[in-house]
Structure formats: C-alpha cells, structure tokens
N, CA, C and O atoms as CSV, one atom per row, in Angstrom:
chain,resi,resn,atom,element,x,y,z
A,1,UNK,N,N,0.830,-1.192,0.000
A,1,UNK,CA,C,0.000,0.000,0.000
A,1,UNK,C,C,0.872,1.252,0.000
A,1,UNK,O,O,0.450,2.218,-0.635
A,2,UNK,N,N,2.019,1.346,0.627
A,2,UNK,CA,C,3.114,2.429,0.652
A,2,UNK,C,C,3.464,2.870,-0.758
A,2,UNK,O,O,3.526,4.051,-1.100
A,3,UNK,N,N,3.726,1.640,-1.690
A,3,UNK,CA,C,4.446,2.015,-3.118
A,3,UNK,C,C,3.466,2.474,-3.798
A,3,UNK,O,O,3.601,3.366,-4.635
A,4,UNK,N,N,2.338,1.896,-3.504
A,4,UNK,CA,C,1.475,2.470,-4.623
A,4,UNK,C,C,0.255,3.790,-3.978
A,4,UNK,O,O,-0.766,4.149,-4.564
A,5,UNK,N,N,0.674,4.212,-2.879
A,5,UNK,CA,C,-0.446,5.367,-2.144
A,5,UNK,C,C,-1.824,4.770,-1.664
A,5,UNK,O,O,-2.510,5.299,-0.790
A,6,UNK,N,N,-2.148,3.627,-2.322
A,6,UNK,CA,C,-3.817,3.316,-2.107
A,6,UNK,C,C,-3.891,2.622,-1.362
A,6,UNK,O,O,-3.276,1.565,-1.507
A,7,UNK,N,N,-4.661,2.840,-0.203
A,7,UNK,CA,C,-5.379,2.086,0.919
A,7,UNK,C,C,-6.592,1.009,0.326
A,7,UNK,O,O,-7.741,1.446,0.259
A,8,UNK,N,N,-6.310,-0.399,-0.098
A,8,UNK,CA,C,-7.429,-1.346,-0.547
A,8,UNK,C,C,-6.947,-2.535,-0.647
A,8,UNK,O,O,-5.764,-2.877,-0.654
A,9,UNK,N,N,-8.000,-3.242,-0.734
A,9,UNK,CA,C,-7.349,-4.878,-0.790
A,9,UNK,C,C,-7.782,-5.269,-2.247
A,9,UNK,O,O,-8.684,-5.984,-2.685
A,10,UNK,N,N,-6.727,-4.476,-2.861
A,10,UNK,CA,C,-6.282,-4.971,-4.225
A,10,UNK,C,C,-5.854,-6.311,-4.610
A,10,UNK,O,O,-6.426,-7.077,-5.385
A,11,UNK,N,N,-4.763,-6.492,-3.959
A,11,UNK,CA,C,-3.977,-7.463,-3.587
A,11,UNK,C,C,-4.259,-9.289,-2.669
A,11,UNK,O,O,-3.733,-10.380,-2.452
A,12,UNK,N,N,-5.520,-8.430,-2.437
A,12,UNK,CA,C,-6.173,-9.622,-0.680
A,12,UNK,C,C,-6.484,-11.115,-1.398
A,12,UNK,O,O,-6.723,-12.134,-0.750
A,13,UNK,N,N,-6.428,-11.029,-3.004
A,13,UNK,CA,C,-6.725,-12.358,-3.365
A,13,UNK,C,C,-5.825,-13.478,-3.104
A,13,UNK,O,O,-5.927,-14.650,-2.743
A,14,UNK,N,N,-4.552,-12.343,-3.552
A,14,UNK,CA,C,-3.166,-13.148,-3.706
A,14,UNK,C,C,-2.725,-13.181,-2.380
A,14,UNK,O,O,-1.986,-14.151,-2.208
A,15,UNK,N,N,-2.870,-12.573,-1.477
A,15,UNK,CA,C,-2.709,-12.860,0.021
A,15,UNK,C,C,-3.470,-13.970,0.823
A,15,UNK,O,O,-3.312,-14.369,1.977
A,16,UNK,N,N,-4.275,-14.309,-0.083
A,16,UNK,CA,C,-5.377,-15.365,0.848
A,16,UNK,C,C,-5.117,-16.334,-0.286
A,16,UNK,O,O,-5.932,-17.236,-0.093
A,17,UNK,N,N,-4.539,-16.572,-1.174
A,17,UNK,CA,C,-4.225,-17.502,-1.590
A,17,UNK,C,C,-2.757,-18.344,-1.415
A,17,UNK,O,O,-2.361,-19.496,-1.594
A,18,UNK,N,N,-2.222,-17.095,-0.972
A,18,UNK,CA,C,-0.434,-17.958,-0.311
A,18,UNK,C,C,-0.983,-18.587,0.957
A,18,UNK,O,O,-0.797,-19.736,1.358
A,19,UNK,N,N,-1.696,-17.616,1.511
A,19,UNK,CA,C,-2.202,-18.410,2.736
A,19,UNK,C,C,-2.838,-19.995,2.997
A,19,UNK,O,O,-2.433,-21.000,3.580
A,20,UNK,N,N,-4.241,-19.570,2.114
A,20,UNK,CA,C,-4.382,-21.161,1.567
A,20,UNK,C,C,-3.243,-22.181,1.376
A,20,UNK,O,O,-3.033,-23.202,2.031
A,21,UNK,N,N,-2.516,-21.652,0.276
A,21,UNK,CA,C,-1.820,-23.073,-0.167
A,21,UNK,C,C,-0.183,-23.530,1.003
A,21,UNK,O,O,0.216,-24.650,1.323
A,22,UNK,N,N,0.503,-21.897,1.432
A,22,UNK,CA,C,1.593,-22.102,2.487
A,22,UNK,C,C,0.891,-22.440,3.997
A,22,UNK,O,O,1.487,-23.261,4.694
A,23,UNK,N,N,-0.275,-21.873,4.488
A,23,UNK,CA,C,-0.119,-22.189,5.721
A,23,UNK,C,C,-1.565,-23.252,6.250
A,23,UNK,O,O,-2.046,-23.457,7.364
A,24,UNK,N,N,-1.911,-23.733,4.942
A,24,UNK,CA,C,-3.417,-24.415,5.321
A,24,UNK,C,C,-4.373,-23.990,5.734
A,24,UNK,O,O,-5.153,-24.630,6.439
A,25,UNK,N,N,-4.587,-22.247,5.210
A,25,UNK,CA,C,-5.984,-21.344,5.456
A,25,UNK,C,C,-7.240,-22.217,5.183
A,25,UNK,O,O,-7.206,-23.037,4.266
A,26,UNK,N,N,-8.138,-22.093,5.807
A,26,UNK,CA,C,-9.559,-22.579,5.460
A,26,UNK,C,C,-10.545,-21.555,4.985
A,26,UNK,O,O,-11.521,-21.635,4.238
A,27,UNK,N,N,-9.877,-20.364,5.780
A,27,UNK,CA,C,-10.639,-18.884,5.679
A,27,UNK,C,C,-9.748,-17.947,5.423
A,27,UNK,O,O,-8.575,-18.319,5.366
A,28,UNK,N,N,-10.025,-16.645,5.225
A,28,UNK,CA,C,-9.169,-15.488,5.345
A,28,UNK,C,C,-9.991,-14.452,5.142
A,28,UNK,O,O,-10.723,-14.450,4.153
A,29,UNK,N,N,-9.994,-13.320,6.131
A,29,UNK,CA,C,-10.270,-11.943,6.082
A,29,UNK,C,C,-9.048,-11.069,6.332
A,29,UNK,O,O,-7.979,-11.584,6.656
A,30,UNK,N,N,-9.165,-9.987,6.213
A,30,UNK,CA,C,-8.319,-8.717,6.912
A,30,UNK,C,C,-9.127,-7.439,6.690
A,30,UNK,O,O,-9.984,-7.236,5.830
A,31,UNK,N,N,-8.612,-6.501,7.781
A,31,UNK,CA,C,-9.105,-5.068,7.989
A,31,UNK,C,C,-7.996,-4.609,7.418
A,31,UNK,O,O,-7.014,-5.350,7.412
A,32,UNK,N,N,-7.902,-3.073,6.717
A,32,UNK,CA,C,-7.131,-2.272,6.612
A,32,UNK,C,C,-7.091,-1.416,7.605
A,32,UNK,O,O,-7.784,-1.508,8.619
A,33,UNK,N,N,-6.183,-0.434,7.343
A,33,UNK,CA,C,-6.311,0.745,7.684
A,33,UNK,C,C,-5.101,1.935,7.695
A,33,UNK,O,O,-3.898,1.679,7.647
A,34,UNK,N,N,-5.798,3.544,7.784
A,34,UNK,CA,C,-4.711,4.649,7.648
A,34,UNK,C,C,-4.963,5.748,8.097
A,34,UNK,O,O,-6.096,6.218,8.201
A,35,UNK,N,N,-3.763,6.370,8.465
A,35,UNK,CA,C,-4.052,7.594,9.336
A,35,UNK,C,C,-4.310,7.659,10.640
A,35,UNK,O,O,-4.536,8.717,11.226
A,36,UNK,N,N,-4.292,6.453,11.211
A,36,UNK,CA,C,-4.162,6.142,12.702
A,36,UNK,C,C,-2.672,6.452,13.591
A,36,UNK,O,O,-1.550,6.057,13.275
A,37,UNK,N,N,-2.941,7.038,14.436
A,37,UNK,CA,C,-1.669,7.612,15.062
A,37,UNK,C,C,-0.839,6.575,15.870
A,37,UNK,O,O,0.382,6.494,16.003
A,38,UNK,N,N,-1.936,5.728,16.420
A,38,UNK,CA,C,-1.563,4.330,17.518
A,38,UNK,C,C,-2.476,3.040,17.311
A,38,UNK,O,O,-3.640,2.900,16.937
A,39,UNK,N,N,-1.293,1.990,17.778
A,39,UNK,CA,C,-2.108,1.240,17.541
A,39,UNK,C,C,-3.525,0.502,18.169
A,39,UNK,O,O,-4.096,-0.551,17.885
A,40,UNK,N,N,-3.962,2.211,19.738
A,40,UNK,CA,C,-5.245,1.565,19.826
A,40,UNK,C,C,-6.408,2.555,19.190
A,40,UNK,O,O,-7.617,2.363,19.314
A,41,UNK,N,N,-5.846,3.557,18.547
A,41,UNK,CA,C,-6.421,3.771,18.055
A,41,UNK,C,C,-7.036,3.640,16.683
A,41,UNK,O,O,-7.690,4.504,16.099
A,42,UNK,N,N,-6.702,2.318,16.216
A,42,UNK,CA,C,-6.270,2.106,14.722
A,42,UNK,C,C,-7.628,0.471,14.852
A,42,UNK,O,O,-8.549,0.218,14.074
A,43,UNK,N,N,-7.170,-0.356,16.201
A,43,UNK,CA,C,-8.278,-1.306,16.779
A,43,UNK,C,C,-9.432,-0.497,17.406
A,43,UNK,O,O,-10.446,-1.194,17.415
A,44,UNK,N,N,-9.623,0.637,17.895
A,44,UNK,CA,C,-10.652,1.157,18.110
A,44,UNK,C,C,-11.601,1.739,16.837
A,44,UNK,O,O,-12.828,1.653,16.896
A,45,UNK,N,N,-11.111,2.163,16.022
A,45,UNK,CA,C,-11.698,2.506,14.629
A,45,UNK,C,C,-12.235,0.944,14.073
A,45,UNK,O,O,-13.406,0.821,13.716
A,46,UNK,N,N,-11.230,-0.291,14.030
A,46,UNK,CA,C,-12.282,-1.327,13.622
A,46,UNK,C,C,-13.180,-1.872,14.752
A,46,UNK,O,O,-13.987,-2.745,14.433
A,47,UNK,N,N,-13.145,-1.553,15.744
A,47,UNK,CA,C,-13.776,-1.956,16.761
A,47,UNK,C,C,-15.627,-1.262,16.628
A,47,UNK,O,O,-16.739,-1.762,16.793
A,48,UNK,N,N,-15.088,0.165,16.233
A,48,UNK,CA,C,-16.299,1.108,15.932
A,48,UNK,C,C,-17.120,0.961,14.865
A,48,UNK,O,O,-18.273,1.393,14.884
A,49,UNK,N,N,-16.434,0.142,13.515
A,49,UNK,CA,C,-17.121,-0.393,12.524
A,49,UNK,C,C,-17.418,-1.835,12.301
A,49,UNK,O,O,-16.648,-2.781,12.132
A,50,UNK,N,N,-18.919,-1.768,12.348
A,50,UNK,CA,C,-19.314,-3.086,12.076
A,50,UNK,C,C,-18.695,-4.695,11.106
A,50,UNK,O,O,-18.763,-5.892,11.384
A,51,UNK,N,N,-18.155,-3.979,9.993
A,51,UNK,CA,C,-17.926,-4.729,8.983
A,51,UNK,C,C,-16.120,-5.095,9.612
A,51,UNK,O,O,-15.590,-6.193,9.446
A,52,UNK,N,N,-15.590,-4.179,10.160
A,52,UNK,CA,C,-14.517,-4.408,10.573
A,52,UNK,C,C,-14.253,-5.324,11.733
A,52,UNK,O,O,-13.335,-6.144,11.699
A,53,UNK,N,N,-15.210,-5.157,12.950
A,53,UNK,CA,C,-15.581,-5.940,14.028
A,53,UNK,C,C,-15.703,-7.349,13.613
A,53,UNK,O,O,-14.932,-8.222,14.012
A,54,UNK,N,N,-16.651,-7.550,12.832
A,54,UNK,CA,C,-17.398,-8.700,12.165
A,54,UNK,C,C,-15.708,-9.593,12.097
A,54,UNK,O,O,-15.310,-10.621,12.645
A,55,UNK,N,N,-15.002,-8.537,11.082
A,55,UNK,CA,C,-13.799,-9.660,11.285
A,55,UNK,C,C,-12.775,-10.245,12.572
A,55,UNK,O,O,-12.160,-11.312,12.575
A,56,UNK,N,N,-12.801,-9.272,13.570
A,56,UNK,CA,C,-12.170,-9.329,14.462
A,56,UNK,C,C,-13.002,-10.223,15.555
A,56,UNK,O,O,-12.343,-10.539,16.545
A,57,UNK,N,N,-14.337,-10.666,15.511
A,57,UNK,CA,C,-15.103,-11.207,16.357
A,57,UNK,C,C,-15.681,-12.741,15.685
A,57,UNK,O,O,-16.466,-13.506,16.246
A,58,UNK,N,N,-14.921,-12.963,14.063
A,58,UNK,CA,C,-15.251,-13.867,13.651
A,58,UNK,C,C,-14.374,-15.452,14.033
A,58,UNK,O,O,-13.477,-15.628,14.857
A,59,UNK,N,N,-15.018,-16.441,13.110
A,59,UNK,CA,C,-14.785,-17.407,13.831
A,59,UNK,C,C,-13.213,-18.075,12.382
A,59,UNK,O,O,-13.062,-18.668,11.314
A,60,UNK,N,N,-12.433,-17.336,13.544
A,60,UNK,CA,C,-10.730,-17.649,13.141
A,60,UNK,C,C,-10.452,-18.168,14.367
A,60,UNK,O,O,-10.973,-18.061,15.477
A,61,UNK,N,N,-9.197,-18.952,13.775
A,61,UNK,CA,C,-8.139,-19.516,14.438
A,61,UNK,C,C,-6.674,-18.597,14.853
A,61,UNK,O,O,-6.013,-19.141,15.738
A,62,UNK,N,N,-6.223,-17.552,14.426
A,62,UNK,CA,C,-4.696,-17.596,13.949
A,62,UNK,C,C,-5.058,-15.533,13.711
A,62,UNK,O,O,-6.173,-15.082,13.449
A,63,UNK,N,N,-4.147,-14.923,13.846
A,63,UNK,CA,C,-4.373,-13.558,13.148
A,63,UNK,C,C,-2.881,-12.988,13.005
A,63,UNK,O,O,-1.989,-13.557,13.633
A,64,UNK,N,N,-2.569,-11.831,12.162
A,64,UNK,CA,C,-1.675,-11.338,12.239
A,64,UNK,C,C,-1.415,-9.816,11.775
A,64,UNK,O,O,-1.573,-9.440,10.613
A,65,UNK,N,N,-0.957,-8.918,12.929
A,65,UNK,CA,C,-0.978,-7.670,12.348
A,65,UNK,C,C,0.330,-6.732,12.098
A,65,UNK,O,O,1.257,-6.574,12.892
A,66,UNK,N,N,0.201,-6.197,10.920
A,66,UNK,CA,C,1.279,-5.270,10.187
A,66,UNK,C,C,0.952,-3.630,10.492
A,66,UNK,O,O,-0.102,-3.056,10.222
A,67,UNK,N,N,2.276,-2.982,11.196
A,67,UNK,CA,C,2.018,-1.746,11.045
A,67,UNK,C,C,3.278,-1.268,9.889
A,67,UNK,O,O,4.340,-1.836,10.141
A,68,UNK,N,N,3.328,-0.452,8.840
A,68,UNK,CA,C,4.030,0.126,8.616
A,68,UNK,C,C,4.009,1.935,8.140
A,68,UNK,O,O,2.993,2.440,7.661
A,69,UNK,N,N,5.139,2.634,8.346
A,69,UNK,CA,C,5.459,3.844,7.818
A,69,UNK,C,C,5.839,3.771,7.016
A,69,UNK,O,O,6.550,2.877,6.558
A,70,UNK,N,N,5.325,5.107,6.395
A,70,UNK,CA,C,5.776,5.737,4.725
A,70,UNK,C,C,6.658,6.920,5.388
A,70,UNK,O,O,6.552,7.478,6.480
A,71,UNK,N,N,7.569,7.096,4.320
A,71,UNK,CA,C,8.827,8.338,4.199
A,71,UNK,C,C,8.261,9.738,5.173
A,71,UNK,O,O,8.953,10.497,5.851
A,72,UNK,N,N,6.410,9.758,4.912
A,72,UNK,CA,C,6.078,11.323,5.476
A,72,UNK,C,C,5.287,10.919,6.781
A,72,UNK,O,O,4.332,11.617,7.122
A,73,UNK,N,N,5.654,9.811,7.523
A,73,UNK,CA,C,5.293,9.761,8.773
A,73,UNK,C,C,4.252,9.115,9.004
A,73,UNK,O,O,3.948,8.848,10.167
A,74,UNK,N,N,3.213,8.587,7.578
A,74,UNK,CA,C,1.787,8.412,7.837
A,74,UNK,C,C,1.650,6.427,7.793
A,74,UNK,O,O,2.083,5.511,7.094
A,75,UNK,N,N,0.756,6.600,9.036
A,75,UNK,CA,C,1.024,4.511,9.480
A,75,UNK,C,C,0.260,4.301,8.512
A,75,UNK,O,O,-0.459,5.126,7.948
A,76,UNK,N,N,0.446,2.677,8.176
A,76,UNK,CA,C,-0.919,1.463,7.066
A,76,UNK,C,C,-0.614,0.442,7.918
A,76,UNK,O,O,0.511,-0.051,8.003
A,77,UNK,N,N,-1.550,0.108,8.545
A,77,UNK,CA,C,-2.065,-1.087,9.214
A,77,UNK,C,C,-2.928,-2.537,8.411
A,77,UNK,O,O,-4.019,-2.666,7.855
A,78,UNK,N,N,-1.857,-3.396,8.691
A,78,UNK,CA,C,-3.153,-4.406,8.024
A,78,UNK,C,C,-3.113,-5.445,9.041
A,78,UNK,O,O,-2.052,-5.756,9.581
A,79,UNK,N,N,-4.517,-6.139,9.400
A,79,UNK,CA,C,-5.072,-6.941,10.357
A,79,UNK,C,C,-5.354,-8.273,9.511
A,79,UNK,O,O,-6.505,-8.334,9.080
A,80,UNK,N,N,-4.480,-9.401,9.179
A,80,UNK,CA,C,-5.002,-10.716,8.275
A,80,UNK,C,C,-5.956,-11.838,9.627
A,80,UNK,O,O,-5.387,-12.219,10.650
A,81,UNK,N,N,-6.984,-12.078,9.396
A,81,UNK,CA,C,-7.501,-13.437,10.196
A,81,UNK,C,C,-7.394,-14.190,9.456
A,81,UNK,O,O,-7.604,-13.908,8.277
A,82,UNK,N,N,-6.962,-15.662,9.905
A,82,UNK,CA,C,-6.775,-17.059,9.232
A,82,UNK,C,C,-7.999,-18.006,9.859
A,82,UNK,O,O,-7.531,-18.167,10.986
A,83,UNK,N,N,-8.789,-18.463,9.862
A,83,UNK,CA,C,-9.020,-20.213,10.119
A,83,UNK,C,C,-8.656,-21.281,9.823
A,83,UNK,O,O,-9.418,-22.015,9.195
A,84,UNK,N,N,-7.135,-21.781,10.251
A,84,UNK,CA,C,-7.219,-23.294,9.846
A,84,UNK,C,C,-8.282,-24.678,10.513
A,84,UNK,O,O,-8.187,-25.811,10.043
C-alpha cells in the first residue's frame, strides 16, 4: 500500500491464496487501515465499525498484524484473520 499510495485490498486475493496453499488457510479476512496515530487507536476505529468488528469477532483460528510507515510519517495497518 506504501508504493502504490492506495489504501485497498487490491492485492487480498493473492494474500489469501499464499495463505491457503503455504499455511493451510480454510478462511481469510483482513481489515485495513490509515491515518491512525496508535495502535489503539487504529483497533478502536475497527472496533467502531461493524464490517470491521465482524472480522475481528469472527470465527478464526490464527491472526496477524502489520504496522508500517511511509517516508512522510503516515502509518498502514493491516489486520489478516486465518481459520485453519
């Protein structure tokens, strides 16, 4: 999301498909997110949205979360859930 500026799950196919085939996914979701200063405020924003919650309250096994910075200071958060 850094190289290319856009906040989306462009990409989320090919991410849930390494998953599938490297780690024996059954499922896969993830939340995005940007412009969050911390990281509780970054789980409080999906906490506050339904569709985001939904993933964080769903029925996974396994999760994993990415924070990174860009050059001008600004975080991208991504939240992957797995079910094996």
């Amino acid at each position: 999301m850094i190289k290319t500026n856009d906040v989306s799950h462009t990409n989320f196919p090919e991410r849930k498909n390494f998953l599938n085939e490297r780690a024996g996914a059954k499922k896969v979701s993830e939340n995005l997110a940007f412009g969050y200063s911390s990281a509780e405020s970054v789980v409080n924003g999906w906490i506050n949205s339904d569709s985001h919650r939904g993933a964080i309250e769903g029925d996974y096994t396994h999760f994993e979360v990415s924070a990174e910075q860009d050059a001008n200071g600004y975080w991208y958060f991504t939240n992957i859930f797995v079910k094996k």
